[in-house]
C-alpha positions as CSV (number, residue, x, y, z in Angstrom):
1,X,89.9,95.9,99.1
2,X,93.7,96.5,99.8
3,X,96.3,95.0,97.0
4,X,99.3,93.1,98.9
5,X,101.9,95.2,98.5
6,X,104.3,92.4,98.8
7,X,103.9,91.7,95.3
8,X,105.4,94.9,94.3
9,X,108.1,95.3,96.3
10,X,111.5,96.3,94.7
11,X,114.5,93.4,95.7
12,X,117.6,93.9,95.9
13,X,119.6,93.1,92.6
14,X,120.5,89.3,92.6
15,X,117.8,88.4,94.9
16,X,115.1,87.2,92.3
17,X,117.2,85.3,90.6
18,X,118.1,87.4,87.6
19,X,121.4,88.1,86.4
20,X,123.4,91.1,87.1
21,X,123.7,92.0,83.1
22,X,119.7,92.4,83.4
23,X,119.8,95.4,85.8
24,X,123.1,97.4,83.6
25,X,120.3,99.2,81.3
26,X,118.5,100.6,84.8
27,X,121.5,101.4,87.0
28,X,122.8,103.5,83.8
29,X,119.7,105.3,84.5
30,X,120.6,108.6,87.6
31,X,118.4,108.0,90.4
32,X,117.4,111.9,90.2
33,X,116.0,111.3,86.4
34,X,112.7,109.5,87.2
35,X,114.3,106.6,87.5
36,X,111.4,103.9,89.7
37,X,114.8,102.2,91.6
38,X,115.7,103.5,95.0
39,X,118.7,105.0,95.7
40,X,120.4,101.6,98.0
41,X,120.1,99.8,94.2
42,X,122.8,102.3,92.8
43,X,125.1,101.8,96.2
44,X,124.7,98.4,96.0
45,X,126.0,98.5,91.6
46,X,128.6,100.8,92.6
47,X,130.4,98.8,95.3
48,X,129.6,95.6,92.6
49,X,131.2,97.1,90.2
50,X,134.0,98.7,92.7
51,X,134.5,94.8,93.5
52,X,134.5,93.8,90.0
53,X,137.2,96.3,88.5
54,X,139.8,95.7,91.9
55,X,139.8,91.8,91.7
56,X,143.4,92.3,92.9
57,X,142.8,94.0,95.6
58,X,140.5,90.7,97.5
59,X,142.0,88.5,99.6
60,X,141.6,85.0,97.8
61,X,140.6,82.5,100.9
62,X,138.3,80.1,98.9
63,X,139.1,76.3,99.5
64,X,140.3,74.3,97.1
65,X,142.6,75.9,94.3
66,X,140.5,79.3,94.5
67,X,143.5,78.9,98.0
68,X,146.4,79.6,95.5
69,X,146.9,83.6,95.1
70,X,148.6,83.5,91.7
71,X,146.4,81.0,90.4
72,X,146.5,81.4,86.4
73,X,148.6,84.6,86.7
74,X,152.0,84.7,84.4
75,X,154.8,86.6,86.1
76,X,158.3,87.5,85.0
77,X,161.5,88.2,87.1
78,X,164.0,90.7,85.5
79,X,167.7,89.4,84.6
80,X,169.3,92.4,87.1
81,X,167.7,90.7,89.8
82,X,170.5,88.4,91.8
83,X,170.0,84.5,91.4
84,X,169.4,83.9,94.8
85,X,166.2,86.0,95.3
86,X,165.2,85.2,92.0
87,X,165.5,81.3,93.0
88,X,163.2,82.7,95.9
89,X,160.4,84.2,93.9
90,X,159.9,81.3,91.2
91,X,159.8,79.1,94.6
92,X,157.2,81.2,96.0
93,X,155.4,82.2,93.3
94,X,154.9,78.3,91.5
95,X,153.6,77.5,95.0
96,X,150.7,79.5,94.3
97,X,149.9,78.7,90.8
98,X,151.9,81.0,89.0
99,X,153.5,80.6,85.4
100,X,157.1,82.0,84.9
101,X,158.1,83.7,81.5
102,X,161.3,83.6,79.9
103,X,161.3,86.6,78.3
104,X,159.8,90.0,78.4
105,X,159.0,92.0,75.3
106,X,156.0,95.1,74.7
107,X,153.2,94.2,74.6
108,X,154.0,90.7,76.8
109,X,150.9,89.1,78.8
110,X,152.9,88.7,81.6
111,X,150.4,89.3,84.9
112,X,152.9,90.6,86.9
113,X,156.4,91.9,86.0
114,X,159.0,91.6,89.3
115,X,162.2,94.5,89.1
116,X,164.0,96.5,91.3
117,X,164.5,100.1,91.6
118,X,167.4,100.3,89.3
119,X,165.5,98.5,86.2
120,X,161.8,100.1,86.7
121,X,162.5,102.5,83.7
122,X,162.6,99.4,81.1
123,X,158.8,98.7,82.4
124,X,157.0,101.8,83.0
125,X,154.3,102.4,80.6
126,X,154.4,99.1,79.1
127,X,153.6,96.7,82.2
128,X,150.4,97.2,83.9
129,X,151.3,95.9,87.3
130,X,155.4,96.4,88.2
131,X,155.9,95.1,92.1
132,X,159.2,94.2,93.7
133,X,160.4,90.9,95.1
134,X,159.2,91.8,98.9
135,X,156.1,92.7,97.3
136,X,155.7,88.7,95.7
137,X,156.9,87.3,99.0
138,X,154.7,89.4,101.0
139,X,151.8,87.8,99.4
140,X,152.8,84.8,99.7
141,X,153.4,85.0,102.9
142,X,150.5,86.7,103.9
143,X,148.1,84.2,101.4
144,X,146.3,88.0,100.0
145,X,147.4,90.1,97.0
146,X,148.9,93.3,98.5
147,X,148.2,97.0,97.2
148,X,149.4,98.2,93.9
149,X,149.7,101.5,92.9
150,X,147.8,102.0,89.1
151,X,148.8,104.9,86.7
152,X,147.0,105.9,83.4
153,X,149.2,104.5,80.3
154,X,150.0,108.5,79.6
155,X,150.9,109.2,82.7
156,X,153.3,106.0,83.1
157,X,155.0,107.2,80.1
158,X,155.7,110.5,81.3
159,X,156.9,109.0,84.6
160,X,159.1,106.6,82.3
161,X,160.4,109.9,80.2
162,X,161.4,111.9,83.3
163,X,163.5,108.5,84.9
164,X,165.0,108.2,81.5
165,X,166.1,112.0,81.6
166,X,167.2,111.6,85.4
167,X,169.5,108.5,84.6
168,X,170.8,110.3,81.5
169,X,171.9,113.3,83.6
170,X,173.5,111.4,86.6
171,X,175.5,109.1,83.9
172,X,176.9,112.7,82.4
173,X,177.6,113.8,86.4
174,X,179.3,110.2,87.1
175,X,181.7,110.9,83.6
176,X,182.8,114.0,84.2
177,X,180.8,117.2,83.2
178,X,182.0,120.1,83.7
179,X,179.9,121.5,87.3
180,X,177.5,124.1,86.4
181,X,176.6,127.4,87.7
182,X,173.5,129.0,88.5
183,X,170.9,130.9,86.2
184,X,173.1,134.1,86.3
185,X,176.1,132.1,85.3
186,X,178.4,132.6,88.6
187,X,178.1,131.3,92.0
188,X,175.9,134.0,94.7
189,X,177.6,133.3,97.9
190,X,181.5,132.3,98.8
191,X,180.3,129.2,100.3
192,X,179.0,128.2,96.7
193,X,182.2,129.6,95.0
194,X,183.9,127.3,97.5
195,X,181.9,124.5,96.5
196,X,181.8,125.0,92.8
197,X,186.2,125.2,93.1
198,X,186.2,121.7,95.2
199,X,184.0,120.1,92.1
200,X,185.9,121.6,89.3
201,X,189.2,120.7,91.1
202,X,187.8,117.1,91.5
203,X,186.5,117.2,87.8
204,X,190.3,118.3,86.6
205,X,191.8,115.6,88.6
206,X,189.8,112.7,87.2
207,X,190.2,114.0,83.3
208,X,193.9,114.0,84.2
209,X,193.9,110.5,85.4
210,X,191.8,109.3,82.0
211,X,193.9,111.0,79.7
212,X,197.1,109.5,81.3
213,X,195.6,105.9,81.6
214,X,194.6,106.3,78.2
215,X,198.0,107.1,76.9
216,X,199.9,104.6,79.1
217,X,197.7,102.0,77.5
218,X,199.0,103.1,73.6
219,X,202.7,103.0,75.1
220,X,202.3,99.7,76.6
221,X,200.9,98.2,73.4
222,X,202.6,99.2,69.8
223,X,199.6,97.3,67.9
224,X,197.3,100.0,69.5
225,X,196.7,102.7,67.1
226,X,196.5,106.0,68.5
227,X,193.3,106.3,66.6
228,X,191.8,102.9,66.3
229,X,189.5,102.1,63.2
230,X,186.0,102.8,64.0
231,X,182.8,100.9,62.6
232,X,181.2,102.4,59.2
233,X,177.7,101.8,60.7
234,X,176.1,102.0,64.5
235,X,173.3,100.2,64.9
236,X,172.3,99.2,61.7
237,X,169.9,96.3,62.9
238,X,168.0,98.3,65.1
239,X,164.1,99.1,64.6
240,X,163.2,101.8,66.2
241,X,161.3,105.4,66.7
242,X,162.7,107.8,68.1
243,X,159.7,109.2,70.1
244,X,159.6,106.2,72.0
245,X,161.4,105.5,74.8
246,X,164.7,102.8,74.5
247,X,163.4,99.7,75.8
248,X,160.6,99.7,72.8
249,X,164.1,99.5,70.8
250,X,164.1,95.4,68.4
251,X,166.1,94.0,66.4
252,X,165.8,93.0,62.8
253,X,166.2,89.4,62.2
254,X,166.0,87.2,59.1
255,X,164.9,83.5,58.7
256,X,168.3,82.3,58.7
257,X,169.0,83.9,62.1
258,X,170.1,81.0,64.8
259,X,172.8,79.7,66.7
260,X,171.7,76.4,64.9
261,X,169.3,74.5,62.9
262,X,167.4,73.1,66.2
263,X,167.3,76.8,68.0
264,X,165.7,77.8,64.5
265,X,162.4,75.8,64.7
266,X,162.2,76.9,68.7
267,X,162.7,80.6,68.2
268,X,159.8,82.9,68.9
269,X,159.4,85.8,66.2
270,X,158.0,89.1,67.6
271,X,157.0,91.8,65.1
272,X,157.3,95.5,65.7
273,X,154.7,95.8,68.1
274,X,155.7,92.9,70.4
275,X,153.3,90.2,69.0
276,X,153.9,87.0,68.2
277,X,154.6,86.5,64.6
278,X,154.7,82.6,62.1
279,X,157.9,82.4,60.5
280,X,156.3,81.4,57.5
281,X,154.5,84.5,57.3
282,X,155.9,85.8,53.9
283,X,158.0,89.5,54.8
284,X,161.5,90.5,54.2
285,X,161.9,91.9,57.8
286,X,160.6,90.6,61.2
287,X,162.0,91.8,64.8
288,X,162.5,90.8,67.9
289,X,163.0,92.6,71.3
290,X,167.0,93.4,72.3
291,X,167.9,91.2,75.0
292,X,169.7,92.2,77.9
293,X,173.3,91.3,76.6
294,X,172.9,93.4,73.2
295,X,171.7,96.1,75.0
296,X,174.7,96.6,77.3
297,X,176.9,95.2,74.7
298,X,179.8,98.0,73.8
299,X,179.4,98.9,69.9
300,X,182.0,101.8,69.7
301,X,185.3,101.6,71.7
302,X,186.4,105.4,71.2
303,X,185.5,107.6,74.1
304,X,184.6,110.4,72.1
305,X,181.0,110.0,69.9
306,X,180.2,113.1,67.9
307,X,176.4,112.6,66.2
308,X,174.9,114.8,63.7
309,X,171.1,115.1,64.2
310,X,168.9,116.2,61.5
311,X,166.7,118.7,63.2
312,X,163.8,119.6,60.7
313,X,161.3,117.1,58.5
314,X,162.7,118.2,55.0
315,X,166.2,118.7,55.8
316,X,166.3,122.5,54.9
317,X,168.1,122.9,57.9
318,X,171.7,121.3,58.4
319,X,172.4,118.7,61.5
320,X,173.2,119.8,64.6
321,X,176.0,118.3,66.1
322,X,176.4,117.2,69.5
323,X,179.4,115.0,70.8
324,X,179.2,112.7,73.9
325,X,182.2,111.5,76.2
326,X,182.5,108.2,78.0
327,X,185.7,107.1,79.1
328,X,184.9,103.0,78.3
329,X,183.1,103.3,75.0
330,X,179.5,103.8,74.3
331,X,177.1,100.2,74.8
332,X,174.3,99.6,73.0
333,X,171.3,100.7,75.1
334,X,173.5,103.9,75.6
335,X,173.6,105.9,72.1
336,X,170.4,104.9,72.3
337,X,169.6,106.6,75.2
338,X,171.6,109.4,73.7
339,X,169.9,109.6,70.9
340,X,166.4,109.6,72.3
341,X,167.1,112.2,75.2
342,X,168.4,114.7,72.1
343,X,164.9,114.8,70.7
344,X,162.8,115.1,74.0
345,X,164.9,118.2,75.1
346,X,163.4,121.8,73.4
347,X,164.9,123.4,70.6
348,X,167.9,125.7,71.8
349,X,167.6,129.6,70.7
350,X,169.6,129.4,67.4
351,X,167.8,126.3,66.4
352,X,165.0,127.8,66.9
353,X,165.6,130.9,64.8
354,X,167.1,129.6,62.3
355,X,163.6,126.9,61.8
356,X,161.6,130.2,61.7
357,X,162.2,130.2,58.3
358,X,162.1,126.9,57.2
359,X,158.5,125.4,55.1
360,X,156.4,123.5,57.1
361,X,153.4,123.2,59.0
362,X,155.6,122.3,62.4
363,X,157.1,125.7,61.4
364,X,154.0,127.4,61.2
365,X,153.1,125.6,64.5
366,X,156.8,127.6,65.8
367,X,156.2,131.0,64.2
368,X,152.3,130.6,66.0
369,X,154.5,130.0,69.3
370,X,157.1,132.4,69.1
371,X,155.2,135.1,68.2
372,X,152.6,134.9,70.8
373,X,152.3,137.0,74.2
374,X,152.5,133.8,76.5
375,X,156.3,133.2,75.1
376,X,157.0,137.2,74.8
377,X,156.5,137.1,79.0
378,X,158.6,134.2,79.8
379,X,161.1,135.2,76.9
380,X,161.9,131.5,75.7
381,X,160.1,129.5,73.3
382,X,159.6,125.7,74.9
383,X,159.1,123.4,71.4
384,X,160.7,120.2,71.9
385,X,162.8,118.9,69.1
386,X,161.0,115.6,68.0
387,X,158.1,117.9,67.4
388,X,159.5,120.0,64.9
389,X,160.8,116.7,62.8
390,X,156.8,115.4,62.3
391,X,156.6,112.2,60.9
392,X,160.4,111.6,60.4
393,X,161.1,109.7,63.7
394,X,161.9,106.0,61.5
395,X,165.4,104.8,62.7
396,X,167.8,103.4,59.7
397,X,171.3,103.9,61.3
398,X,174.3,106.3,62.4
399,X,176.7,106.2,59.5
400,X,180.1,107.6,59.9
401,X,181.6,110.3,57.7
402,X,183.3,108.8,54.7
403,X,186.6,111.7,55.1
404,X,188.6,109.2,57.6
405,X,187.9,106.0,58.3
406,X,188.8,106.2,62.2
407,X,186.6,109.1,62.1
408,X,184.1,109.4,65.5
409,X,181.2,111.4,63.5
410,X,178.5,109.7,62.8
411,X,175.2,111.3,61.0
412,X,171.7,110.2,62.2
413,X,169.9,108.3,59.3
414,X,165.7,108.8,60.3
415,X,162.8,108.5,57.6
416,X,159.4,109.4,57.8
C-alpha cells in the first residue's frame, strides 16, 4: 500500500497559514547543513526580508490612505532653503500625509530631513535619510518614494569630516592665503611660475585694499579705537566636544531662559544628546541645539584671532598657537569650525618631538609609531592631534589673556 504523498509535501512559507516568525528558527538553518527545507524556501525569506528592510524603496499604490506616500512620515525643511520652495515642499509634502518639524536637533525623529548642497554638512552622520527638494517633489509627483542613497553611520561621519575640512580650506582660499607651492617648495614649469605670480599679485592687491578700508574706517570715525576692546570670554555657553563635528555644538540654558514668561512654559528642553528633557527635572545645566542665528552670529569683531591649543592630556607640553584671519570678524559656527579642524589635522614634526617625551599612554602609543619601520619608509609620523589629548576633549571656553584687555589671544579651556 502507497502513503499519499500529498500529506507531506513542503508549502511554501505563508501558505498553511502560519506566520512568518514561525519559519525564522528554520531559514537561520544553511540549506547545505541538513537542513529538510528546499532551497526555493531560502529564496523566497531572502527576497521577504529584502522587501522588509527597503520599505522605502515600494511604490505605495494601495487605496484608501495606504494612497498617501508620506503617510505618518515627519519631515523637516532646512532654514537656507528659499521661502518659496520651501512654501512648495510643506504644500506637497502635507498633501501626502506628512508632518512638518520646526526644528532639527541630533538625535531628531524627523523621517526625512530636506537641504541643499550648501547645508548637507550640518546633517551627515546624524540624519538617516538627507534628500533634496526635487527629490520630495519628485515623489509627489510621481505618487512612489524615489531612490536613496544609505551610508553606514561611520562612514557618514567621515564623509561629514572631509566636507567640513573642504569648506574650511575654500573659506581660507576665499580670505586671502597666501598661494602655495608644490611639495618641493617652488613652482616646476614657467607656466606654473606664471601662475603662482598672477595669484600672489591678486593676493597682494586684495590685502592692500583691506588694510586701506580698514584704516579709512578709524579716520572716518574718532570713537573707533584703533584697537577696539575685545570680549574676556568666547563662547562661554557652549557644550561641546571637540571630536565631534560643529553642528553637535548646544547651548547651555537655565530655567530662567525666555524671551517671556509664556515662551517659558512652551519651550522644549534638549539635553546633551538631543533628547527631550522635563524642566522640572532637578540639574543645574540643561542644553539645547544652536539655532541658526547664533551660529552665524559674529562674536569677535577683530580680524585677527590668535588661539592657544593645549596639545597634550596633562599639560606637560605648552599650547601651540595658531592665529586665524578674516577680514569681517569671526561668527559663531566659525571658531568653531576653527577649533575642531585644529584637532582633526596630524601633529606637525616639532609637536611631535617634542610629545616624545611627555608621560602618557597616548605617548607610548607615539613612541610605538614613530619608531616603527612602516613610518621610517614614508618618513612622517601621521597621529592626529585629538588623539594625543585622550579624554580631554570637554569644551569650557576661549579666555583671553589677562596682559591687555583689547588683546586677540585667546587660550582654549578643554577638561577631560
Amino acid at each position: 500500500m502507497r502513503l499519499d504523498e500529498s500529506l507531506y509535501a513542503i508549502k511554501n512559507i505563508g501558505e498553511n497559514g502560519l506566520p512568518l516568525g514561525e519559519f525564522n528558527r528554520f531559514i537561520g538553518v544553511p540549506v547545505d547543513e541538513k537542513s529538510c527545507l528546499p532551497p526555493m524556501i531560502f529564496q523566497d525569506k531572502a527576497c521577504s526580508d529584502t522587501t522588509r528592510k527597503h520599505p522605502t524603496q515600494t511604490p505605495r499604490k494601495e487605496s484608501g490612505n495606504d494612497e498617501l506616500v508620506f503617510m505618518n512620515d515627519t519631515i523637516y525643511i532646512d532654514h537656507g532653503i528659499s521661502g518659496e520652495m520651501k512654501k512648495k515642499i510643506s504644500d506637497a509634502a502635507t498633501r501626502e500625509g506628512a508632518k512638518l518639524l520646526e526644528h532639527w536637533f541630533i538625535g531628531c525623529p524627523a523621517t526625512y530631513v530636506v537641504c541643499e548642497d550648501a547645508s548637507i554638512r550640518r546633517y551627515v552622520g546624524h540624519s538617516d535619510n538627507i534628500v533634496t527638494p526635487l527629490w520630495i517633489l519628485k515623489t509627489v509627483k510621481e505618487k512612489n518614494l524615489q531612490r536613496l542613497v544609505h551610508l553606514s553611520s561611520d562612514l557618514a561621519r567621515h564623509v561629514a569630516m572631509v566636507l567640513q575640512n573642504v569648506r574650511t580650506s575654500e573659506e581660507n582660499r576665499k580670505l586671502g592665503s597666501v598661494p602655495s607651492m608644490n611639495s618641493s617648495g617652488r613652482p616646476s614649469t614657467q607656466e606654473e611660475i606664471d601662475e603662482v605670480h598672477q595669484e600672489r599679485q591678486k593676493f597682494v592687491e586684495v590685502a592692500k585694499k583691506e588694510v586701506r578700508d580698514r584704516r579709512a574706517r578709524r579716520m572716518q570715525s574718532c570713537e573707533v579705537p584703533i584697537h577696539p576692546i575685545t570680549p574676556a570670554t568666547l563662547l562661554d555657553s557652549i557644550c561641546w566636544t571637540i571630536s565631534e563635528p560643529t553642528s553637535s555644538a548646544s547651548i547651555y540654558t537655565d530655567s530662567s531662559w525666555s524671551d517671556d514668561a509664556n515662551e517659558q512654559q512652551s519651550t522644549t528642553y534638549f539635553d546633551t544628546n538631543g533628547d527631550v528633557r522635563d524642566p522640572d527635572q532637578p540639574t543645574d545645566n540643561f542644553s539645547r541645539p544652536l539655532k541658526e542665528s547664533e551660529r552665524s552670529e559674529l562674536i569677535f569683531k577683530n580680524h585677527f584671532l590668535t588661539i592657544l591649543f593645549p596639545i597634550d592630556r596633562f599639560g606637560e607640553l605648552g599650547p601651540s598657537s595658531k592665529t586665524f584671519y578674516n577680514n569681517g570678524g569671526f561668527t559663531r559656527i566659525q571658531v568653531l569650525d576653527h577649533i575642531y579642524n585644529f584637532y582633526q589635522e596630524n601633529m606637525s614634526t616639532d609637536e611631535v618631538e617634542m610629545a616624545l617625551h611627555t608621560d602618557s599612554r597616548h605617548a607610548d602609543r607615539l613612541r610605538s609609531l614613530y619608531s616603527s619601520a612602516e613610518s621610517a619608509e614614508k618618513g612622517l609620523v601621521a597621529f592626529k592631534r585629538i588623539d594625543f589629548l585622550g579624554s580631554r576633549r570637554s569644551f569650557e571656553a576661549l579666555k583671553r589673556l589677562n596682559r591687555e584687555n583689547n588683546s586677540n589671544v585667546y587660550e582654549l579651556v578643554i577638561r577631560a
